[in-house]
VEXZA-607421 format. One record per residue (C-alpha): x, y, z; residue number from 1; residue in three letters; chain. Coordinates in Angstrom, 2 decimals, padded with zeros to 5 digits, m for minus. Each point is the difference from the previous one (the first is absolute). Example, Ala and Ser with C-alpha at 12.3 -4.5 7.8 and 13.67 -1.06 7.14 Angstrom:
2
012.30:m004.50:007.80:1:ALA:A
001.37:003.44:m000.66:2:SER:A
END
This chain:
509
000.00:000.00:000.00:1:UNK:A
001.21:003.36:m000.66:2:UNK:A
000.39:003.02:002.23:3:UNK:A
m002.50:001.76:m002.05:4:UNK:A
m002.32:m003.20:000.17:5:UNK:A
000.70:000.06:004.04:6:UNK:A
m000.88:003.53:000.18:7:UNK:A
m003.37:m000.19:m001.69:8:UNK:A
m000.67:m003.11:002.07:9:UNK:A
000.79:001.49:003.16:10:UNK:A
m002.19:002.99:m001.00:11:UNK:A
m002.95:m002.36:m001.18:12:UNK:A
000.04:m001.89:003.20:13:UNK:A
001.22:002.87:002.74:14:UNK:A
m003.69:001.13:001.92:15:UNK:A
002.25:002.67:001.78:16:UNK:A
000.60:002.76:m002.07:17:UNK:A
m002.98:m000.28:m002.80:18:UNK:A
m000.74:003.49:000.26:19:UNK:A
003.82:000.88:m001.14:20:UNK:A
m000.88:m002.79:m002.66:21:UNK:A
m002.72:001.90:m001.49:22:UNK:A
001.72:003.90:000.59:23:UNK:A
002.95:m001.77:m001.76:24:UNK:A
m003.04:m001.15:m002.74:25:UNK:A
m001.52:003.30:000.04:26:UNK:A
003.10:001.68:m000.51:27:UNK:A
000.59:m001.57:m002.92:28:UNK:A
m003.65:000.24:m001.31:29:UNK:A
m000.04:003.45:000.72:30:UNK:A
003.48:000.45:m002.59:31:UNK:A
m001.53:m001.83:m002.60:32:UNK:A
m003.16:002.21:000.20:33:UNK:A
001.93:003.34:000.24:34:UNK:A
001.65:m001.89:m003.44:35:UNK:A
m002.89:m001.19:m001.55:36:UNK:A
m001.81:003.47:000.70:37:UNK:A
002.57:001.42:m002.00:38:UNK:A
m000.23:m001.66:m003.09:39:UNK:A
m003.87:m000.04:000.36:40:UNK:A
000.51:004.05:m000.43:41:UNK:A
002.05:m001.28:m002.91:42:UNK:A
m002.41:m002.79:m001.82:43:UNK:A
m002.86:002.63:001.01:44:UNK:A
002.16:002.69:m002.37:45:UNK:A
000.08:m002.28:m002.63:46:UNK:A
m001.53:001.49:m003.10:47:UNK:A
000.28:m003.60:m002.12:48:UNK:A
m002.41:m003.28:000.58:49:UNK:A
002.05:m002.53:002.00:50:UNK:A
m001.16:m003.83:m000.55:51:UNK:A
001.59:m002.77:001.45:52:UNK:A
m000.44:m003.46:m002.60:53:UNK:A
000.06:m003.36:001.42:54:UNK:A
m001.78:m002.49:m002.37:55:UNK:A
m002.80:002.64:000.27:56:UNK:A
000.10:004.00:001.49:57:UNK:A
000.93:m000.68:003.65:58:UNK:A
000.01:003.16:001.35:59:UNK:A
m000.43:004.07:m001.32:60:UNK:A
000.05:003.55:001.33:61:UNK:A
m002.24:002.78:m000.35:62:UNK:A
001.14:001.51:m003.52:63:UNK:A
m000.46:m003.36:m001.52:64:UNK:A
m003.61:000.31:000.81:65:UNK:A
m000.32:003.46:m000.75:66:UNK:A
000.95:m000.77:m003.25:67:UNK:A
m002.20:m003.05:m000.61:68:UNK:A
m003.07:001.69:001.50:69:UNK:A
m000.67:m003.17:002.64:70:UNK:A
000.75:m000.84:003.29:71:UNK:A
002.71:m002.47:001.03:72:UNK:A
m002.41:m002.43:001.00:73:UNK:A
m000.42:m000.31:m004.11:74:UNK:A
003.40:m000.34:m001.09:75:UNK:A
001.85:m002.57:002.78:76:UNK:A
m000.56:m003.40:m001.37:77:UNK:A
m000.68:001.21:m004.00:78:UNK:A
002.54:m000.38:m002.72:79:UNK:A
001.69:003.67:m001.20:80:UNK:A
m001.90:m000.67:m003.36:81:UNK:A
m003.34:000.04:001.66:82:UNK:A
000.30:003.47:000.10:83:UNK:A
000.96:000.09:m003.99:84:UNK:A
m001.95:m000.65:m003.63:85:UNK:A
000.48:m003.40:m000.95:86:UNK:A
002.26:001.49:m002.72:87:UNK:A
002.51:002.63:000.35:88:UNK:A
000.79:002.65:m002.96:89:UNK:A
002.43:m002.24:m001.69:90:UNK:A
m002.55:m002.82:m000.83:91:UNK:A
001.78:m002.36:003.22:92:UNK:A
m002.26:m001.48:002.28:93:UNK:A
000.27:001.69:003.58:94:UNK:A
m000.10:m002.61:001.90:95:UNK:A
003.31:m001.75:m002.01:96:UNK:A
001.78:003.04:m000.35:97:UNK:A
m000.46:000.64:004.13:98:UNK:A
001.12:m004.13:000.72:99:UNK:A
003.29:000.73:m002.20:100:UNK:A
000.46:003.34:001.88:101:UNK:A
m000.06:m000.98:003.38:102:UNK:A
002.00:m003.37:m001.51:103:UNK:A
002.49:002.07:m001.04:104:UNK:A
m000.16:002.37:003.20:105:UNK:A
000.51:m003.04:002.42:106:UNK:A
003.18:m000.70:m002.11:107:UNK:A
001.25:002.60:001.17:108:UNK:A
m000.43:002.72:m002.92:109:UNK:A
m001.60:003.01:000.55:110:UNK:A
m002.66:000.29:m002.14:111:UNK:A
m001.16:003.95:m001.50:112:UNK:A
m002.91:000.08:m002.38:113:UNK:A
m003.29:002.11:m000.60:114:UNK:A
m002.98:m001.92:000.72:115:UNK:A
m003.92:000.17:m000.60:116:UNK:A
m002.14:m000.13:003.53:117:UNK:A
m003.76:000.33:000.06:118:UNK:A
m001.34:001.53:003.26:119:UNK:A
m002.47:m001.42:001.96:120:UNK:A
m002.47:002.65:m001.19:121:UNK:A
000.46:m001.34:m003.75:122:UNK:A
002.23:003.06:m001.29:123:UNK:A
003.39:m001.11:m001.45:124:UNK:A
002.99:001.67:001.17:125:UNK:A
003.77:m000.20:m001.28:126:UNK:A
002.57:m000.66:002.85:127:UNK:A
003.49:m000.68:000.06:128:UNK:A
001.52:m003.10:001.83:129:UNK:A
003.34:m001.08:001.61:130:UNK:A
000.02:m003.56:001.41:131:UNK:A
002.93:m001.03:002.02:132:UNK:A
001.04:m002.91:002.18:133:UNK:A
m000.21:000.29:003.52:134:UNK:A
001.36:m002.58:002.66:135:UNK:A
m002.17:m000.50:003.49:136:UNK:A
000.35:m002.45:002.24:137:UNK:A
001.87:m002.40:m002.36:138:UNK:A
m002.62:000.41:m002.33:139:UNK:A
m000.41:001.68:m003.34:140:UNK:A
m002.16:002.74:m000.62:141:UNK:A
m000.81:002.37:m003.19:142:UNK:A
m000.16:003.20:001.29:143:UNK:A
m002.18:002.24:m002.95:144:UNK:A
000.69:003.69:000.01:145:UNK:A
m002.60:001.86:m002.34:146:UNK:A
m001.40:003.10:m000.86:147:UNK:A
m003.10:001.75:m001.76:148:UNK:A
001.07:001.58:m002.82:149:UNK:A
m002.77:001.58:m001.39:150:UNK:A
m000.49:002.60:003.16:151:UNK:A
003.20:001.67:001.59:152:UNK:A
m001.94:001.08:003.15:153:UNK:A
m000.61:m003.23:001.74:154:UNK:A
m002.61:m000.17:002.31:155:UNK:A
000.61:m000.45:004.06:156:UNK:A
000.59:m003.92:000.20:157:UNK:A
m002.35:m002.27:002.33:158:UNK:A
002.25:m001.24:003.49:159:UNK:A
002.62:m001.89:m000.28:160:UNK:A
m000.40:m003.56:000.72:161:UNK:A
003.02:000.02:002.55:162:UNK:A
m002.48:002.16:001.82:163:UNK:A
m002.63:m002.48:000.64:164:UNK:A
002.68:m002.23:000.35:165:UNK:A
000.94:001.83:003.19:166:UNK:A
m003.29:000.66:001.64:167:UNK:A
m000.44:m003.79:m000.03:168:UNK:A
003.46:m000.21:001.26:169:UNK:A
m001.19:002.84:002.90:170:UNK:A
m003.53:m002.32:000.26:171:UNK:A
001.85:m003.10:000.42:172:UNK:A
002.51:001.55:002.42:173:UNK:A
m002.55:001.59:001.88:174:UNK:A
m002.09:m003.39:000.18:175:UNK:A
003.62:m001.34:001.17:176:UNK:A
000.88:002.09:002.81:177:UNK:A
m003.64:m000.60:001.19:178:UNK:A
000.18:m003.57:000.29:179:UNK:A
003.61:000.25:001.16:180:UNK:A
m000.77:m001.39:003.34:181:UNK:A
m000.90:m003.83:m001.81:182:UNK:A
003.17:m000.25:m001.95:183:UNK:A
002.99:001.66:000.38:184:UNK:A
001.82:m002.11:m002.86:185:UNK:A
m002.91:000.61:m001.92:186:UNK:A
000.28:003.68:m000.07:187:UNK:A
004.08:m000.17:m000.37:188:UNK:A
m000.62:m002.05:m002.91:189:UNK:A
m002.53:002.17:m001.66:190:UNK:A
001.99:003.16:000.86:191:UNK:A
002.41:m001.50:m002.23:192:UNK:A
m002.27:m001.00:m002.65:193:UNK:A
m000.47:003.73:m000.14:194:UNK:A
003.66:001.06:m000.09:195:UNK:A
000.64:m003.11:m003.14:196:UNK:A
m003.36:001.96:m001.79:197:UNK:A
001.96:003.59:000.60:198:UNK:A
002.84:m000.82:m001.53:199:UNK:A
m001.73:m001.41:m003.07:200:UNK:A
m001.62:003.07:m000.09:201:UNK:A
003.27:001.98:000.32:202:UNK:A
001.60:m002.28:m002.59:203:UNK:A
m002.96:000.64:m002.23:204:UNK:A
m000.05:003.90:000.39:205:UNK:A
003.87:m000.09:m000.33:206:UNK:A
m000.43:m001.88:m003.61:207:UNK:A
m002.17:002.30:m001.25:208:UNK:A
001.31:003.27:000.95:209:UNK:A
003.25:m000.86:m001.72:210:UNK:A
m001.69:m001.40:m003.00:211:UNK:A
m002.99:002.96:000.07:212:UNK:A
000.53:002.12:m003.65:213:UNK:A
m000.58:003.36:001.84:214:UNK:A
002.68:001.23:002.10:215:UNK:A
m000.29:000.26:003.90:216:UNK:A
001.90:001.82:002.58:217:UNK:A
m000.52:m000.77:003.58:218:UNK:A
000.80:003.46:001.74:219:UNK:A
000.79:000.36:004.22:220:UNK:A
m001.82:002.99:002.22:221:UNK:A
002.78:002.25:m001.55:222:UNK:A
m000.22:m000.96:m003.79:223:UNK:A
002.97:m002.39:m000.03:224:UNK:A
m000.44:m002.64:m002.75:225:UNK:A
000.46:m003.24:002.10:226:UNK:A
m001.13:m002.49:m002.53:227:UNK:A
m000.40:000.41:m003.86:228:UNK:A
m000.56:m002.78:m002.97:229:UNK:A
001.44:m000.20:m002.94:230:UNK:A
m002.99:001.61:m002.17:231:UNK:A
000.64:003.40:001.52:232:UNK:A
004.19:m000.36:000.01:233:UNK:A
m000.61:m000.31:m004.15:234:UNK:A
m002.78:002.32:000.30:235:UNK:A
002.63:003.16:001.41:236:UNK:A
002.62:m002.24:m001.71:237:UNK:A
002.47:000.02:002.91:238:UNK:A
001.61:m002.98:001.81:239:UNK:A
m001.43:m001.60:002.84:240:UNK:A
002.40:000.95:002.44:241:UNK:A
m000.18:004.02:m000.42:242:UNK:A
m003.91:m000.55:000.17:243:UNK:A
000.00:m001.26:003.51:244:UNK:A
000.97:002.42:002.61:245:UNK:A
m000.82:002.97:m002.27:246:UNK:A
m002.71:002.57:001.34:247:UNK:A
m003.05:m000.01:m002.72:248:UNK:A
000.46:003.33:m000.98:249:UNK:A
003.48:m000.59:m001.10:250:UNK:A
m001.20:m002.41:m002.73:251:UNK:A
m002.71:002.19:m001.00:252:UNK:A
000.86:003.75:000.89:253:UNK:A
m002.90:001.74:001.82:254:UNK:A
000.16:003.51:001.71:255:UNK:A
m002.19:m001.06:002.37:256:UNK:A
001.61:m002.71:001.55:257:UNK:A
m000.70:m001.25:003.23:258:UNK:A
m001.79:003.55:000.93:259:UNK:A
m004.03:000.16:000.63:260:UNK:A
m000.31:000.73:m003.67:261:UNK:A
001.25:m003.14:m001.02:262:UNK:A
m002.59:m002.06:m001.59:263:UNK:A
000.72:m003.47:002.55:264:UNK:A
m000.37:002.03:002.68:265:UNK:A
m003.61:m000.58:m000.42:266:UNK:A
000.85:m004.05:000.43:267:UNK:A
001.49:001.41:003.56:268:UNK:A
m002.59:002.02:001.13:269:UNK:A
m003.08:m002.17:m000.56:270:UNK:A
m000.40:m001.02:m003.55:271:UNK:A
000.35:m004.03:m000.91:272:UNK:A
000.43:000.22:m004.06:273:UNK:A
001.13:003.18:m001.86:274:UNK:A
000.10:000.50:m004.59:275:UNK:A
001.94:001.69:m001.60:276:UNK:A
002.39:000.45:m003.33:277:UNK:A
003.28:000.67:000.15:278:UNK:A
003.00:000.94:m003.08:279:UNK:A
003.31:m000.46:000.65:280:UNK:A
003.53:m000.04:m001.95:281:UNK:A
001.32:m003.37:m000.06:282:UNK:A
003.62:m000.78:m000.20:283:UNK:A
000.69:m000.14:m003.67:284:UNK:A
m001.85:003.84:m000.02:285:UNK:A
m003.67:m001.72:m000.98:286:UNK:A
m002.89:001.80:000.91:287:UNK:A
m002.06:m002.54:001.72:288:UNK:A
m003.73:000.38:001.69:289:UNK:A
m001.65:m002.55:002.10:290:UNK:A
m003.23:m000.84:002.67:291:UNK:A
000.92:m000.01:003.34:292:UNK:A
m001.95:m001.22:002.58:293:UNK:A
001.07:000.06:003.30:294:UNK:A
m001.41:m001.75:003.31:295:UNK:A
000.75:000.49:003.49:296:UNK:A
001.32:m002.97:001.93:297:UNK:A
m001.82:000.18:003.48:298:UNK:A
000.38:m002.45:003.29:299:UNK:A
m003.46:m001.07:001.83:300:UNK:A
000.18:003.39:002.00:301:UNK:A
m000.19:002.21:m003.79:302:UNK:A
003.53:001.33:000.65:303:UNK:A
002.04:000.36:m003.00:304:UNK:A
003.18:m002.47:m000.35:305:UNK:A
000.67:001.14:m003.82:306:UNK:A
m001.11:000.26:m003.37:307:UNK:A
m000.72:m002.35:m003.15:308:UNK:A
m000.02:002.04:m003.15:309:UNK:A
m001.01:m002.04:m003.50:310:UNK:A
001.78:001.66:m003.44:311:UNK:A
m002.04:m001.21:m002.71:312:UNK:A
002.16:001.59:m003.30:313:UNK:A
m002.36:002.10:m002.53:314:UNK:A
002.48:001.25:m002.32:315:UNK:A
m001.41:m002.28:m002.38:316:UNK:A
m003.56:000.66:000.70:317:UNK:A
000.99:004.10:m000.28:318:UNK:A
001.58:m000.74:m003.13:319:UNK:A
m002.97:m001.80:m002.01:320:UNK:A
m002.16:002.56:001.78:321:UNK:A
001.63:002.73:m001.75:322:UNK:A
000.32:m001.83:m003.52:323:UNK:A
m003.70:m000.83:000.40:324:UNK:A
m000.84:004.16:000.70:325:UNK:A
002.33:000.77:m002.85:326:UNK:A
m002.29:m002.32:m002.39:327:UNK:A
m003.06:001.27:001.38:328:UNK:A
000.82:003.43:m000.92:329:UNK:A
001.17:m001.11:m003.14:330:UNK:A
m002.77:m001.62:m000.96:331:UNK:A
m002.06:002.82:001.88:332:UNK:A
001.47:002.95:m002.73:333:UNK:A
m000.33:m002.45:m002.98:334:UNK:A
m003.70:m000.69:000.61:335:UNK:A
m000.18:004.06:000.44:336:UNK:A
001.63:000.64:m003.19:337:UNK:A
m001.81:m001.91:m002.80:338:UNK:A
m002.54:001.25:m001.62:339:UNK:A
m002.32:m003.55:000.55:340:UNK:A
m002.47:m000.26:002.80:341:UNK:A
000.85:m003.29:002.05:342:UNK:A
m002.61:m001.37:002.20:343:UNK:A
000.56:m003.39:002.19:344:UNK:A
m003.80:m001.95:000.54:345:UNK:A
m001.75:m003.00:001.75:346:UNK:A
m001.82:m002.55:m002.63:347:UNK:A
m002.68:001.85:000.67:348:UNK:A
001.47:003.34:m000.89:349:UNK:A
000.39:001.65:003.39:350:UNK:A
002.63:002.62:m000.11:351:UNK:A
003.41:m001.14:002.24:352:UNK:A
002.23:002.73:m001.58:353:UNK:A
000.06:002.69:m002.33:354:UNK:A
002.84:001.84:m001.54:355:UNK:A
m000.03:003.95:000.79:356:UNK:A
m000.20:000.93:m003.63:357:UNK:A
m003.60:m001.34:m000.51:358:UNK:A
m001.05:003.78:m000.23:359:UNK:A
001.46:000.53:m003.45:360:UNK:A
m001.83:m002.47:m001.41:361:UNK:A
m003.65:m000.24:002.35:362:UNK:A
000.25:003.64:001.13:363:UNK:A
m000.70:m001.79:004.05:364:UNK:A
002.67:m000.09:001.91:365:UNK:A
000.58:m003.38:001.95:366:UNK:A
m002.12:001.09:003.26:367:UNK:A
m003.04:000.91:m002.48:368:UNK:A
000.33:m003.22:m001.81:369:UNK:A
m000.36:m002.08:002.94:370:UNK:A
m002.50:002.00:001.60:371:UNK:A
m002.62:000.35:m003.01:372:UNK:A
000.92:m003.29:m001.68:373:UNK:A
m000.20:m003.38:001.17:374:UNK:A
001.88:m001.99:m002.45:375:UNK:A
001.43:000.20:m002.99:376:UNK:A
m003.19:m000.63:m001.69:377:UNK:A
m001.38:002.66:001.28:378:UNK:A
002.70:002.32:m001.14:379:UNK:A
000.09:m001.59:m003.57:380:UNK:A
m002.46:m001.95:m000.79:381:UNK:A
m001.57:m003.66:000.67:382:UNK:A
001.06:m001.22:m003.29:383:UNK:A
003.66:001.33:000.81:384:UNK:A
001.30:m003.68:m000.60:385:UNK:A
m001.56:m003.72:001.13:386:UNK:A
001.68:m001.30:003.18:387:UNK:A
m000.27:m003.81:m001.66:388:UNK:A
002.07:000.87:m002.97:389:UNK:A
002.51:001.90:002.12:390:UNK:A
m000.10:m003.22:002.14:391:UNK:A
000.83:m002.51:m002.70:392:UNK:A
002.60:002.16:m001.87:393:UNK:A
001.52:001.96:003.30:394:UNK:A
000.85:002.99:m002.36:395:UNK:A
m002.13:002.38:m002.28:396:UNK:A
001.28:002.42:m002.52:397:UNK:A
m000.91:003.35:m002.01:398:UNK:A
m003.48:000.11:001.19:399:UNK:A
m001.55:003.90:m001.06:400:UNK:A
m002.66:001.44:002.08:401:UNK:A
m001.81:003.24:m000.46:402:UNK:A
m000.54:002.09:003.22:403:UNK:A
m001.02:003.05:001.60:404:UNK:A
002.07:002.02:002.23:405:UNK:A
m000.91:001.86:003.01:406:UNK:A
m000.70:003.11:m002.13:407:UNK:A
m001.73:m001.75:m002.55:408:UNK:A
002.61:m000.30:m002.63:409:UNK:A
000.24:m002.92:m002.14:410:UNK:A
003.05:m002.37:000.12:411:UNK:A
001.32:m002.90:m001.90:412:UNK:A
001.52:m002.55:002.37:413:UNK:A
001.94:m003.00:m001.22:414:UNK:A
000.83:m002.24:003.07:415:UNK:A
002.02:m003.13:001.05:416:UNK:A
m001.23:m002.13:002.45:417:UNK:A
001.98:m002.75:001.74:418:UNK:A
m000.51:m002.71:003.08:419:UNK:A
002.21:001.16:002.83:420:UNK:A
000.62:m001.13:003.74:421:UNK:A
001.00:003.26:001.70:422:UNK:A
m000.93:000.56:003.85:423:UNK:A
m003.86:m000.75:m000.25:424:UNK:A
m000.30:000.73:m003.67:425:UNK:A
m000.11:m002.41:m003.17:426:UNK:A
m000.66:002.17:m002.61:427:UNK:A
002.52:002.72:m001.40:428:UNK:A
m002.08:002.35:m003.00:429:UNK:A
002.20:002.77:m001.79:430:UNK:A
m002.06:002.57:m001.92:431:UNK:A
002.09:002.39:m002.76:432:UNK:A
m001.69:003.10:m001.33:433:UNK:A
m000.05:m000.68:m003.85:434:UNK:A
m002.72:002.97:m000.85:435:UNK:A
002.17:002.16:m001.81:436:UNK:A
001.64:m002.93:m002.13:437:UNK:A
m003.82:m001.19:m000.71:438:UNK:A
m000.59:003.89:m001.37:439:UNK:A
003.20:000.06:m001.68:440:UNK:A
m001.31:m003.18:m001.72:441:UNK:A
m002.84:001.69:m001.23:442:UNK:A
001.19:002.74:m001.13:443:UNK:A
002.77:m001.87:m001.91:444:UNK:A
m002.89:m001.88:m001.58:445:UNK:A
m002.26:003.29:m000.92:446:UNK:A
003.43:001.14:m001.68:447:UNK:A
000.57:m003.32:m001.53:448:UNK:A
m003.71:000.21:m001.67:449:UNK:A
000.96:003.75:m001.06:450:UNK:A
002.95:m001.38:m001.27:451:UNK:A
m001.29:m003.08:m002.34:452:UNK:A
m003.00:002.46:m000.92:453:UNK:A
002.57:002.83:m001.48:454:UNK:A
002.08:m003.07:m001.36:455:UNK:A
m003.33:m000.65:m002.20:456:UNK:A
m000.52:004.05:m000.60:457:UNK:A
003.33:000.35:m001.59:458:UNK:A
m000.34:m003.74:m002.24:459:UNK:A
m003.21:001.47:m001.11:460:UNK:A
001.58:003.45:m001.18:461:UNK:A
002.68:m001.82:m001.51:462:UNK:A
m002.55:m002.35:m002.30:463:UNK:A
m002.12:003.54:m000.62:464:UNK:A
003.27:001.69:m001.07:465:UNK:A
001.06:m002.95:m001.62:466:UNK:A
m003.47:000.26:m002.15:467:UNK:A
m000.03:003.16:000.06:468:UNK:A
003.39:000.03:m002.30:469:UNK:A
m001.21:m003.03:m002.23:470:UNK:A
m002.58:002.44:m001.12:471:UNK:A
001.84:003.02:m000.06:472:UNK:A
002.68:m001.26:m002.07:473:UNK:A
m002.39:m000.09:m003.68:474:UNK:A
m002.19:003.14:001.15:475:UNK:A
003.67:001.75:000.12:476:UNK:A
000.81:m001.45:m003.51:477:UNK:A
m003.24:000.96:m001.11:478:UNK:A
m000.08:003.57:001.26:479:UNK:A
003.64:000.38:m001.20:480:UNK:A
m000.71:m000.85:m003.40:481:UNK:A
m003.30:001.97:m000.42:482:UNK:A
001.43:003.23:m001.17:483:UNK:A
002.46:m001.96:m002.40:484:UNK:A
m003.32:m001.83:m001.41:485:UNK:A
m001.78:003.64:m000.11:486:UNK:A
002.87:001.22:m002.20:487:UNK:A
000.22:m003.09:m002.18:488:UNK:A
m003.91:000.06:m000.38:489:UNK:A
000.30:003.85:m000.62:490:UNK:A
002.29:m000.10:m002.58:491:UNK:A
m001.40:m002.73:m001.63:492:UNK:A
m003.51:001.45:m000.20:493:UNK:A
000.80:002.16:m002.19:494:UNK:A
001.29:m002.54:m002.38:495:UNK:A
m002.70:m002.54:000.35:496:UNK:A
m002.14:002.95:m000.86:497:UNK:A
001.27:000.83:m003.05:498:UNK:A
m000.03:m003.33:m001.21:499:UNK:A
m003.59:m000.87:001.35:500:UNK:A
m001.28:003.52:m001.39:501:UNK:A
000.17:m000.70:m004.11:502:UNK:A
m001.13:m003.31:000.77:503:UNK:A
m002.94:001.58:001.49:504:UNK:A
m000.69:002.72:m002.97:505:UNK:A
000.67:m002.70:m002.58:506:UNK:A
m003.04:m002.02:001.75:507:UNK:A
m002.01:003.64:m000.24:508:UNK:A
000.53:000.06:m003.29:509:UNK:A
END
């Protein structure tokens, strides 16, 4: 037997000092607590779903079922892709593709990928996952780290499950110390029960706030960083060892510092949980921002032993932000600076948007459209276009309608109408003004018809002249030789006389 052995067994068996027995017990019970309350503060700062993966979801905290819109009573003892479509994006079955996963996880990979959850309310939400493998006890856990994507601000998680895990500890304990007088070994024995379930607990919370994505900092009364993982050393990207020790405001200058103004003074004075963003210069001269959310570590009497402050980066999230205002007012002064009216509609032609230039076209401006119209119909007419032929072909093209403006001028429309799946709308209709091409058509065609009837003016004058000369042509002969003929008569008149006048006496005679 060993002298450890000997000791316990002496301890077991001695009836003379139990109450140093269980002061040595509580001692130790109370060390773990003071521990486990401290990385309580910790899992409770957590702004990522933490599940723990046996064959099935063994255990989860508060974010997890924030996310998943259901209490933990739903998830322990389901499969992770219960709370997924049976397929994901890809085409892969959810269920297969979460088996490999947490296959490959207990291998000891860490596995990173996007996945598809649907919430318990039936809305599907995008998160991102990190499984890792966790050893407890001698036994292997996956321990899932994973976040809703689709919403930055996550929602306050439910309590932790370590929490009820202590008040049955307390219950039990209680229950102990009240039936202490009927077994003494019965109560050393379950005091240590408790201090085996502790440490699990503290191995647990240990596991994930090393592996936890966001960075932490565990801060003392005086804003000394006593404990730090390695998310928030690449975060600031500094080593380890010139994080801990340094005063928070050192890592992230603030004029404030530990004065009444600073913001975790609140934590100090009253406040359990405190928001708020924070940019910084990181070591290669990035400009970095980030979420910070900060809770107060407090002992059972509410005093303040220090402070647990969760960096969640945005600089990202900023980034794509910006790139998405950029487009918006992109597309914003495009939309504003063509001439077509754009309106966005339900199937059944209720307005969803319309562009700011409808005026030039309707003479209403957006406001008076909505208010004196109620669909498109309405504004255009109900034989605009048929919904079942835009349903079969998706897209219809050149259509011309005639309307009348708010001050009663007439306008020639020609419009494009196409199937869309924008916010709520599902039909996109652009109208372009084509009134003055339609009058500059008919005009061209009046002149064309002007044109083709002088075209037959002039053929006609040139077959009139071309008569005209057929007949002059002998009647200038003939009046050109008329005085010659005159002469030629006139001269010979007077010698056809004289030869038809003896003739003529001779006959007298």
């Amino acid at each position: 037997m060993t002298q450890n052995t000997r000791e316990d067994h002496l301890t077991l068996n001695s009836t003379d000092h139990p109450e140093r027995i269980i002061a040595e017990q509580n001692q130790k019970i109370s060390l773990l607590e003071k521990k486990l309350e401290k990385y309580e503060a910790i899992f409770q700062g957590l702004s990522d779903g933490i599940l723990l993966i046996d064959d099935k979801l063994t255990d989860c905290n508060k974010e997890a079922c924030q996310i998943w819109r259901c209490e933990k009573e739903d998830i322990i003892g389901f499969f992770p892709s219960d709370f997924a479509p049976l397929l994901q994006p890809d085409g892969g079955k959810s269920y297969e593709i979460a088996q490999a996963k947490i296959n490959e996880a207990l291998r000891g990979n860490i596995q990173k990928f996007e996945w598809k959850d649907i919430r318990r309310d039936g809305i599907a939400i995008d998160t991102e996952v990190t499984l890792s493998k966790i050893d407890v006890d001698e036994k292997n856990y996956v321990l899932a780290t994973f976040r809703d994507i689709t919403d930055i601000k996550i929602k306050e998680s439910e309590k932790q499950a370590l929490l009820h895990m202590m008040e049955k500890i307390i219950e039990d304990r209680t229950k102990s110390l009240q039936e202490y007088n009927a077994s003494l070994n019965e109560e050393i024995d379950h005091r240590r029960r408790i201090e085996r379930n502790l440490e699990h607990a503290y191995l647990e919370l240990k596991e994930i706030f090393d592996t936890s994505g966001d960075g932490i900092l565990v801060l003392d009364t005086d804003r000394n960083v006593i404990r730090a993982n390695r998310a928030f050393a690449e975060l600031v990207e500094m080593k380890m060892d010139k994080v801990i020790g340094a005063k928070c405001f050192d890592i992230f200058p603030c004029r404030h510092k530990c004065t009444d103004h600073c913001i975790l003074q609140e934590l100090v004075v009253g406040s359990n949980k405190t928001d708020f963003e924070k940019e910084f210069i990181s070591e290669s001269g990035d400009r970095k921002s980030c979420l910070v959310k900060a809770s107060a570590l407090r002992n059972s009497s509410g005093e303040v032993l220090g402070i647990v402050k969760n960096y969640k980066d945005l600089t990202s999230y900023k980034r794509w932000v910006d790139m998405l205002q950029e487009s918006e007012e992109f597309h914003r002064i495009t939309l504003a600076s063509i001439s077509d009216s754009i309106f966005l509609t339900t199937d059944e032609g209720k307005f969803i948007f319309i562009s700011c230039n409808v005026g030039n076209i309707f003479g209403y401006d957006e406001d008076e459209i909505r208010h004196e119209f109620e669909s498109i119909f309405d504004l255009v007419g109900y034989d605009f276009y048929s919904s079942h032929e835009l349903q079969s072909i998706n897209e219809i093209n050149n259509i011309e309608v005639e309307i009348t403006d708010k001050f009663k001028s007439k306008h020639v429309l020609i419009a494009n109408i196409k199937k869309a799946s924008i916010r709520s709308g599902t039909t996109l209709i652009a109208f372009r003004d084509i009134t003055e091409r339609k009058n500059a058509e008919k005009r061209a065609k009046i002149e064309y018809e002007q044109l083709v009837q002088a075209g037959k003016m002039v053929s006609l004058g040139i077959l009139v002249s071309g008569v005209a000369h057929e007949i002059n042509n002998p009647n200038n002969a003939i009046i050109l030789n008329i005085p010659l003929l005159s002469r030629m008569w006139h001269d010979a008149k007077s010698i056809l006389d004289q030869y038809l006048e003896p003739k003529s006496v001779k006959k007298l005679h």
